[in-house]
Phi, psi and omega in degrees: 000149182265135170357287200300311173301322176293312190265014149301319149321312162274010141260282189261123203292137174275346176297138167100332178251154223257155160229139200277320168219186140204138199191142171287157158256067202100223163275020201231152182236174206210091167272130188254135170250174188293171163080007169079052188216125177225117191278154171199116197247146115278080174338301190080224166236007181251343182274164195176153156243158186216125191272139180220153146270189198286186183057339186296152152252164198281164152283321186245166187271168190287355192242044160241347187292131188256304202208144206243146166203094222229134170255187165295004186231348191184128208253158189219103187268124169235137171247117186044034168276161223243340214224100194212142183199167189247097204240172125343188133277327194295303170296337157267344146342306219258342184294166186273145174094261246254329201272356199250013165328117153278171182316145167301140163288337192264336156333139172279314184250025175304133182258102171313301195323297190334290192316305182300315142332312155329294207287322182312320187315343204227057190313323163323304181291108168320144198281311159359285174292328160289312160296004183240025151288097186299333187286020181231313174214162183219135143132342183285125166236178194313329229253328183276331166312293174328305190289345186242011168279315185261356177290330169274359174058050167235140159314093190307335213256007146352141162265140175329310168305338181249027177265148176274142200300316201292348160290333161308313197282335211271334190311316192316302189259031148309292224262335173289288166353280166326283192309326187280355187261357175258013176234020202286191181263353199251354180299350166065209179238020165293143166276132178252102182265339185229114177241043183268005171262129156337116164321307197245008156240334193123310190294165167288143137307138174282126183067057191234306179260112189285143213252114190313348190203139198165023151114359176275167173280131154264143203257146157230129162222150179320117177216100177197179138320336189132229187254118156257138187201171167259158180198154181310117181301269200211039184114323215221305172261205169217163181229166190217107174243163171226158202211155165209282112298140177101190165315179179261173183227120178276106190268107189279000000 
């Protein structure tokens, strides 16, 4: 278990207490245990959790292992997760990053208008990039931006200002589409970017599915914050900064 994490433990021990639920916010996930006690992970791009029985072997080695969490029937492994700390109700309330979230994208009764208003706030900002702005909507990162940029046959590096509501509204729910299809009980541990086939054959819808190829050039370019990385906090944690020119920018 990491440092920051072991010594919370040894003041108040987490063996004998239960976890009560556990669910994302954004990009960040969150097991709550009994007793007011709450894990808040970030994943990145490198973290994963993987359920084993006792005895079982692991896929990865043990000196990739982060955080344990374990019964008599089933042990629950995070590998390189980069970003884990232990809170309160009170102190995640107060934290930076999560308390400043825009609507869930994964929300069920998440208010489209709302989303779109967000976005709209920020005419300036390539939509590309709005959309993977957690304080305007949560939970899109490149790879569902990319895939719901081009199923709507929008330009990510557009500016916000020249998008048409129906193009704000087809991203939103594009992309709401896309995300929800990776949380089913039959979605698997695959990113699932296209859910234009028919149930019951198998098949594409006609004119449904856009087609990636056909004599035009594909242009590829950089739409990010910059270089993301980890770097030691005080020792004891981590910090997840970007950088492109200039100072770093510190992600809480």
């Amino acid at each position: 278990m990491l440092p920051k994490l072991n010594r919370v433990h040894d003041d108040a021990p987490i063996t004998g207490r239960v976890v009560e639920k556990v669910e994302s916010q954004g990009k960040w996930l969150l097991i709550y245990f009994s007793g007011d006690l709450i894990l808040l992970m970030h994943m990145l791009m490198s973290g994963s959790w993987h359920i084993y029985r006792p005895g079982e072997e692991w896929k990865r080695s043990k000196g990739q292992m982060r955080i344990v969490i374990a019964t008599e029937k089933l042990l629950a492994v995070a590998f390189l997760v980069p970003v884990a700390e232990f809170h309160t109700a009170k102190s995640l309330a107060r934290r930076q990053g999560l308390r400043d979230l825009g609507p869930r994208v994964l929300d069920a009764d998440v208010d489209e208008a709302e989303m779109a208003r967000r976005i709209r706030s920020r005419p300036d900002l390539e939509i590309g990039l709005a959309l993977m702005t957690q304080s305007l909507i949560s939970g899109i990162g490149n790879v569902y931006k990319s895939e719901t940029c081009f199923a709507c046959g929008v330009n990510p590096f557009r500016r916000v200002a020249t998008l048409s509501d129906a193009e704000i509204a087809c991203l939103i729910s594009t992309s709401r589409k896309f995300m929800r299809a990776n949380i089913s009980e039959t979605s698997g541990d695959k990113i699932t970017t296209y859910t234009g086939l028919r149930r019951t054959t198998g098949r594409a819808n006609p004119g449904e599915r856009r087609h990636r190829s056909g004599g035009d050039a594909i242009v590829i370019s950089q739409q990010d914050i910059g270089i993301v990385g980890i770097r030691p906090d005080d020792g004891n944690g981590f910090q997840v900064f970007a950088q492109r020119q200039g100072p770093a920018v510190i992600f809480q």
